[in-house]
N, C-alpha and C positions, 0 to 999 in steps of 0.2 A: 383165549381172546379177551376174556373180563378183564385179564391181568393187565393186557397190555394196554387198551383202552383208559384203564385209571395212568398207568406210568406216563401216557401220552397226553390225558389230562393233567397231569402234576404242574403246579407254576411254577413258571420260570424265574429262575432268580438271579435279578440284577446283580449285576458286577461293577457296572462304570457309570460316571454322570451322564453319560448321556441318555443310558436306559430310566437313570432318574427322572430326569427334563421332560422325555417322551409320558411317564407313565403320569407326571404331576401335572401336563399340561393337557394330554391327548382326548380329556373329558370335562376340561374344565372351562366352564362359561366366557372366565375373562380371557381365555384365549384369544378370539374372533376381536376383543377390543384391543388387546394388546398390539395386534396386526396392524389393526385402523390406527393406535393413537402413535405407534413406530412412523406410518407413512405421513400421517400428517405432522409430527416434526420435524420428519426430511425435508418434507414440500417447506416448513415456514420458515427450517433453515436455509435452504436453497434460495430462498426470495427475501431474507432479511440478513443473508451473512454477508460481509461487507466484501464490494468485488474488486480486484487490482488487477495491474497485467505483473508485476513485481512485486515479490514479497518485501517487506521493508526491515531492515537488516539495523540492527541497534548499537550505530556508530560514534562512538561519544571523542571527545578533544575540545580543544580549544587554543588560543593564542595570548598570548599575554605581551602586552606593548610596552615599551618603557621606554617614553621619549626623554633625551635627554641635550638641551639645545649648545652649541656648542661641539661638543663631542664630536671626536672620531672615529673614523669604523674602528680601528685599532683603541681606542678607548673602549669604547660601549665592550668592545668583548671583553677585554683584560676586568671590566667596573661591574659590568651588568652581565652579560649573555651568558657567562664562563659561572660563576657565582648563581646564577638564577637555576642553571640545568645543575648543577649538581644538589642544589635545595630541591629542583620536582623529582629528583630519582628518588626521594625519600617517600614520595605519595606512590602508595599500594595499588598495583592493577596500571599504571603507565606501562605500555610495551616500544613508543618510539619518541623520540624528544630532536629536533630540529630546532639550532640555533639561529639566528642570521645577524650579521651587526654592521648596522649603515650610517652613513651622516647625521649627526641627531639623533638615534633612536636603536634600538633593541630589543628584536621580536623572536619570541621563542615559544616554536609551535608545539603543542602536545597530542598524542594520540596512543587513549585507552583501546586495550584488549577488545577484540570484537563480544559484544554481549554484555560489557558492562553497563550499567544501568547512566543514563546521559546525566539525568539531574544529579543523582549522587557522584560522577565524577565531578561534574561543571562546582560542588559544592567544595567539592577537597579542594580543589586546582586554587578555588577564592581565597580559602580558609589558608594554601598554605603561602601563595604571595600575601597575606595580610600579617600572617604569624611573622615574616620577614620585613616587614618596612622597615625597620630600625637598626637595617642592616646596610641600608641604598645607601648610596654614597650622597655627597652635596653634589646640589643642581640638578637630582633626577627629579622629575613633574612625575603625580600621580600615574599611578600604573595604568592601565585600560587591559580590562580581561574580557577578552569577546569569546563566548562558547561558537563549537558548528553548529550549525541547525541542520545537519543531514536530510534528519525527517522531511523537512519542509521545503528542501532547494530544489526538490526534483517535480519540474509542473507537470500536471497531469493534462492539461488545456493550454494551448497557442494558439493566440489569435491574430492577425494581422489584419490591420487597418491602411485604408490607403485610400485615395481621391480616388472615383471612378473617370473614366476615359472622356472627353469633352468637360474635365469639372475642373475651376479653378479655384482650388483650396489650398492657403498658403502652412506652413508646416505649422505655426503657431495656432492656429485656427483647431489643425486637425490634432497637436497637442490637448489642448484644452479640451476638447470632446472626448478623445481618449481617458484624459485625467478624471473625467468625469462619471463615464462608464466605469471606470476604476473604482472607484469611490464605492459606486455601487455592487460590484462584483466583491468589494472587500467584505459588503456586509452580510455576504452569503452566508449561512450555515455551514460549517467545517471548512471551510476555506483559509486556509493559512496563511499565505504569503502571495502578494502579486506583484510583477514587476514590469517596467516600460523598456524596451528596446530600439535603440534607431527614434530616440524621441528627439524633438528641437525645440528647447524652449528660449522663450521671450526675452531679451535682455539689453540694457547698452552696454555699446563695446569702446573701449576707449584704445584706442592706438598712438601707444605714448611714443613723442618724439625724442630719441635718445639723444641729440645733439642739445636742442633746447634744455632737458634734465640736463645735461652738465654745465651748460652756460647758468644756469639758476643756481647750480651747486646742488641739486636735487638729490634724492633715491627712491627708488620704485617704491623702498617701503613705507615711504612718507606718503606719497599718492595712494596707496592701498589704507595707510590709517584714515587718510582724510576720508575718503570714502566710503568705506565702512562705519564711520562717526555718526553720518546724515542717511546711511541706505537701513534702518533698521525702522521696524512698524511693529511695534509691540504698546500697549499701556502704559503708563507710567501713574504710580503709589505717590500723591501727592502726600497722604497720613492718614491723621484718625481725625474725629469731628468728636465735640463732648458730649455724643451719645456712644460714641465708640466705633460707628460705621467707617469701613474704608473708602475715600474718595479717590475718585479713578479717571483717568483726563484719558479718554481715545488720540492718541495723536497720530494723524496720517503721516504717511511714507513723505518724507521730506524730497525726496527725490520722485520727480512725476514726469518731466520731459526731457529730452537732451539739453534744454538750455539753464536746468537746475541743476543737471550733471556737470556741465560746462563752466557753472558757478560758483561750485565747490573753490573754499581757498584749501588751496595744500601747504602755502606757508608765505613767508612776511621778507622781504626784499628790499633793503634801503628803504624801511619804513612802510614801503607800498605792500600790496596783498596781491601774491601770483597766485590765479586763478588754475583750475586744470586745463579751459581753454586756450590759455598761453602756452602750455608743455605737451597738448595731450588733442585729437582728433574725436571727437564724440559722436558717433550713429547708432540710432538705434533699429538694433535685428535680431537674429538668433544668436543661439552659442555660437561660437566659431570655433572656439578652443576644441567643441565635444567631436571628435573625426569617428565618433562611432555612428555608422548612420545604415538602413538599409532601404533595399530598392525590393518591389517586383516586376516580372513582368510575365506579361497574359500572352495570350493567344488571340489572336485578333478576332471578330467574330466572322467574317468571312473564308477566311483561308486560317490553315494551320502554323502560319509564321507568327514570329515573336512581336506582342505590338508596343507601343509605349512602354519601357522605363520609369513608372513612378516609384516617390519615397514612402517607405511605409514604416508604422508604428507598432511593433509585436508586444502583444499583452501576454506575459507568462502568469497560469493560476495554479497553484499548488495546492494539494489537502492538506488536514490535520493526519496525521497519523492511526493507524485502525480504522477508517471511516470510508463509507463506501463511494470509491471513484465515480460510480453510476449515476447515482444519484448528486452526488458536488456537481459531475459534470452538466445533468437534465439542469441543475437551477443555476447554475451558468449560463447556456444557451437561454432559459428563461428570460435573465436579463438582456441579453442581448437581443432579444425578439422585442422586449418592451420598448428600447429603443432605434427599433427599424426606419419609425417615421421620422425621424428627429435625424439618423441616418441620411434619408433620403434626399430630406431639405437642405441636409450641409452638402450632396453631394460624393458622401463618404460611404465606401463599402467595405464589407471586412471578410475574413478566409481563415478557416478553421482550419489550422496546420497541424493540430494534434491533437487527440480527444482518445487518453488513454482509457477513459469510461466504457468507448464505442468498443475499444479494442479489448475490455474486459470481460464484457458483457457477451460478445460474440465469441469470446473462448468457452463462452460455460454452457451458452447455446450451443455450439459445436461440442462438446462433451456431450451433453444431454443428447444431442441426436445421436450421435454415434455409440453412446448405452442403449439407445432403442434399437441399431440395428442389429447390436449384439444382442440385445437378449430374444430378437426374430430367428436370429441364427442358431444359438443354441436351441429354442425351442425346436426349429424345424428341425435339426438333428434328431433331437431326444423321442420326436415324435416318429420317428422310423426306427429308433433305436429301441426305445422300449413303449410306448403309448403316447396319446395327444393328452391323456389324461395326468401320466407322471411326467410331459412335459409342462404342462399348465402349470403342475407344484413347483418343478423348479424354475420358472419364468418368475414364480412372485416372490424366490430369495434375492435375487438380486438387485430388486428398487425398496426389498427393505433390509439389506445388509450396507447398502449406499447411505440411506436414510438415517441409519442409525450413524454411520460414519460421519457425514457431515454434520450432525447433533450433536455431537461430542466434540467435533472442531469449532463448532459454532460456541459450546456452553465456554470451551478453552480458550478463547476470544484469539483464533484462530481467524484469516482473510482466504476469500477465496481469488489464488490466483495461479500463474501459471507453474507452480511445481506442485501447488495442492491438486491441482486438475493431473495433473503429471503421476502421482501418487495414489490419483485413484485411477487410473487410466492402467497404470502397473502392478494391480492389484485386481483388478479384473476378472482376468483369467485363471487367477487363485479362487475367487467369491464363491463359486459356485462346486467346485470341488468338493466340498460335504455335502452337499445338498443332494449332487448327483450320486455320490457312494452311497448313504443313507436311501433316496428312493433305487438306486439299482436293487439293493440289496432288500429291501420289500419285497420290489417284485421278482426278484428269486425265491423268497418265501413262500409269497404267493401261488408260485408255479411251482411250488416244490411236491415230493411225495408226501401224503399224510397231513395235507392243510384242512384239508374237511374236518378233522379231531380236534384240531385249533380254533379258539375264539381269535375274531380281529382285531381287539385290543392285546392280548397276549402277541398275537404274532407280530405285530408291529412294534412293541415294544423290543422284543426279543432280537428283531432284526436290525433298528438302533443301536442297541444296545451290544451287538454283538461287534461291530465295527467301529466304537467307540476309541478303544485303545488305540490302534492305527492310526484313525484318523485326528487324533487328537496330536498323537506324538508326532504326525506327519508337517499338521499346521505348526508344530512346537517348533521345528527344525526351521522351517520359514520363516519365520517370526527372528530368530538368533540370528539368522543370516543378514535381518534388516537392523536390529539393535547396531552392531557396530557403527555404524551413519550418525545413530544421537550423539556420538563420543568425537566426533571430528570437530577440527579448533577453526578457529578462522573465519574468514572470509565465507569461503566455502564450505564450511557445517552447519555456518547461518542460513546461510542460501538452502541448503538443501535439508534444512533441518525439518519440513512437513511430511517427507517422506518416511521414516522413523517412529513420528508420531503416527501417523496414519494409517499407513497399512497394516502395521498391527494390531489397530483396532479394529480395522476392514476384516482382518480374517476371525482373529475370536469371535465379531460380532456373525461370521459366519457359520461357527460352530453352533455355538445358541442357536440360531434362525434352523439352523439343518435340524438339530436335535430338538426343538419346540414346535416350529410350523410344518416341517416335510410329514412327521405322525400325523398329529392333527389333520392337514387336507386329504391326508390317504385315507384317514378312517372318512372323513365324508365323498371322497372321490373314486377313491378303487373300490373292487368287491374281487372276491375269492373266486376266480373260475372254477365252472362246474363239472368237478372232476368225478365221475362212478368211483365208488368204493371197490378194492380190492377183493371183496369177498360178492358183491354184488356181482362184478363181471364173471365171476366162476358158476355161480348159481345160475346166472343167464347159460353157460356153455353147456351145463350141465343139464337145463333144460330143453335145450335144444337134443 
């Protein structure tokens, strides 16, 4: 019996990391901190990572213009269009090249490979129409190279503006109030781009009479030089003074009413000077020209019918790129609270048509609840399955194998949006799978024959340790099956490129948490049931 009692005290010797992790962690102080400062990096990632409802996808191109006045379509391509695409085939990373060649001019779009970097293409694109000037033919005018701005075209906030019902607000009116809220919405923090929709602005309209132009001998373009001559309000650089200062003469807009518009000369006629009000109709109104306009319409407040037809003004607000829609959209609304009262007195109400902030934030909320109900579920299971005690351990793998997951996305300047939530919503159902093999396999130690001879560190180690290899090779196979997703091109491997990264950090980080924290809380939560010794119960029979 001596014999056997030393063989069944013998220690057991590790095999696998994971009996390592168990034995290095299961008495060690900073354990208990390591748990606390795991969950409060999830919590500060969760509340500081930046939220989207769309991942944003790193789409680089641009346009290259080359007007050329004169010219025919059939020129521009033969001179320019034809000549220019086969000089950008020679920049590295183009995957699609669109020519076009019109009256005047020759536009040739480009579009890099998904993932290339935008500045470093937008740089080669400059570098290599620059390395070519000296190639253009005569009479082309400087090129114009407009990059996309992908990042930034797509608003995250729509606002529409409009008279309210009984208000008489003319469209210029309610322009310049929008312009003005603009102004200040521009100065937001992360806020990228803003634009006016369905706007009307201010202007004279001259409706030239075509019979009069040809009795004068006229051309439209001569009435447009005139005009443009006197409609410009800018400074003018009289020189230097002999202390050196530049002297600067404010000159107002030469053009103030219709009847300075009207008195524009366009040109000189048997000596005398033809006014525009001799060729030309002068009022002043809106655009006319602009037929981009829109309407809404309400619901009346008494019945459910459609009421008034008003014009409205949509304010599009876009972010900076990586920055959190949440909060761009909270100091948005901010401004537009400030100007409620200012609002009120013009008569002007506005309708929030899109607020992708609201709709990000309530996808993360809606994760988060629905990880609480999971991990109720699992609990209540595990607690009829094996204890409320070895359910407790693994209820607390799961908000800090999460935690650790979005700390990693967060340090990776990773956003939180709908395929990241997707990613860990599909990795879920994996998280917990060590955690529960590890504490099953305790509490079969536990209740095993011969546990009384065992200390509870040894047993718990040993029973780690023993399901190690398995369960390590198990997550190993899971992991390979998601790797192929990082290697997908395109459109679509950008889109879905968080999943890849994520859930494989989701499950190792689940390996650790199972082989660190599941020991640990068992040696302060389980105890050894109290089993009589094998030699005890014979000695009782035999005393009977």
């Amino acid at each position: 019996m001596g014999n056997k009692k030393e063989q069944n005290k013998k220690e057991y010797e590790i095999i696998n990391v994971a009996g390592t992790l168990a034995k290095g962690f299961l008495r060690n102080p900073l354990t208990a901190v390591l748990g606390i400062f795991l969950l409060l990096m999830g919590y500060m990632a969760l509340n500081t990572m930046p939220r989207e409802e769309d991942p944003q996808i790193a789409i680089s191109g641009g346009a290259v213009i080359v007007p050329m006045p004169g010219a025919t379509p059939k020129e521009v391509e033969n001179i320019i269009v034809k000549p220019l695409e086969r000089k950008l085939r020679e920049v590295r990373g183009i995957e699609h090249i669109y020519g076009m060649a019109m009256d005047n001019v020759g536009i040739v779009n480009v579009m890099y490979y998904i993932g290339e970097n935008r500045e470093d293409s937008n740089l080669k694109l400059y570098d290599k129409v620059m390395q070519n000037m000296d190639k253009m033919p005569k009479g082309v005018m400087q090129p114009l190279i407009k990059p996309f701005d992908i990042d930034i075209d797509i608003p995250i906030i729509t606002v529409a503006f409009y008279p309210k019902v009984g208000k008489d607000v003319d469209e210029v009116t309610l322009f310049k109030l929008v312009r003005e809220v603009q102004q200040h919405v521009n100065a937001v923090e992360h806020v990228a781009k803003t634009t006016l929709k369905g706007a009307r602005k201010a202007q004279y309209n001259i409706e030239v009479d075509m019979g009069k132009l040809s009795a004068y001998h006229l051309s439209l373009g001569q009435i447009m030089q005139a005009v443009q001559s006197v409609a410009v309000d800018v400074p003018d650089v009289k020189g230097k003074t002999n202390s050196g200062k530049l002297v600067i003469f404010g000159v107002e807009n030469a053009i103030e009413n219709v009847e300075d518009v009207g008195s524009v000369i366009v040109a000189q006629y048997m000596g005398s000077p033809i006014y525009l009000r001799d060729v030309a109709q002068v009022t002043e109104g809106i655009d006319i020209q602009n037929f981009q306009t829109a309407a809404i319409l309400s619901k009346s407040e008494h019945n459910a019918t459609l009421g008034q037809e008003r014009n409205q003004i949509t304010m599009t607000i876009a972010k900076l790129a990586g920055t959190n829609a949440v909060f761009v959209a909270e100091d948005v609304l901010d401004v537009l609270n400030e100007y409620q009262d200012k609002f009120e007195k013009a008569g002007v109400s506005y309708l929030i048509t899109r607020n992708y902030g609201v709709r990000a934030d309530e996808a993360v909320n809606e994760l988060m609840h629905h990880l609480i109900i999971t991990i109720v579920i699992i609990a209540l299971m595990l607690v009829f399955a094996l204890g409320w005690r070895e359910s407790l351990i693994v209820t607390f793998s799961v908000p800090a194998i999460l935690a650790v997951t979005l700390f990693t996305a967060w340090m990776t300047g990773q956003t939180m949006n709908r395929i990241t939530l997707f990613a860990l919503l599909l990795s879920l159902g994996l998280l917990v799978d060590a955690a529960i093999i590890v504490i099953e396999n305790i509490h079969r130690h536990l209740h095993s024959y011969g546990v009384e001879d065992k200390e509870m560190d040894e047993l718990l180690i040993e029973a780690t340790d023993e399901i190690g290899a398995p369960t390590n090779i198990a997550t190993l196979a899971i992991i390979l099956t998601m790797v192929p997703m990082a290697f997908v091109g395109g459109m679509m491997g950008s889109f879905m490129k968080p999943i890849p990264y994520n859930v494989p950090v989701a499950l190792v980080a689940s390996l650790f948490v199972a082989y660190i924290f599941t020991p640990y809380l068992s040696l302060r939560l389980l105890k050894k049931p109290e089993h009589k010794h094998h030699d005890e119960k014979h000695e009782e029979k035999g005393s009977k």
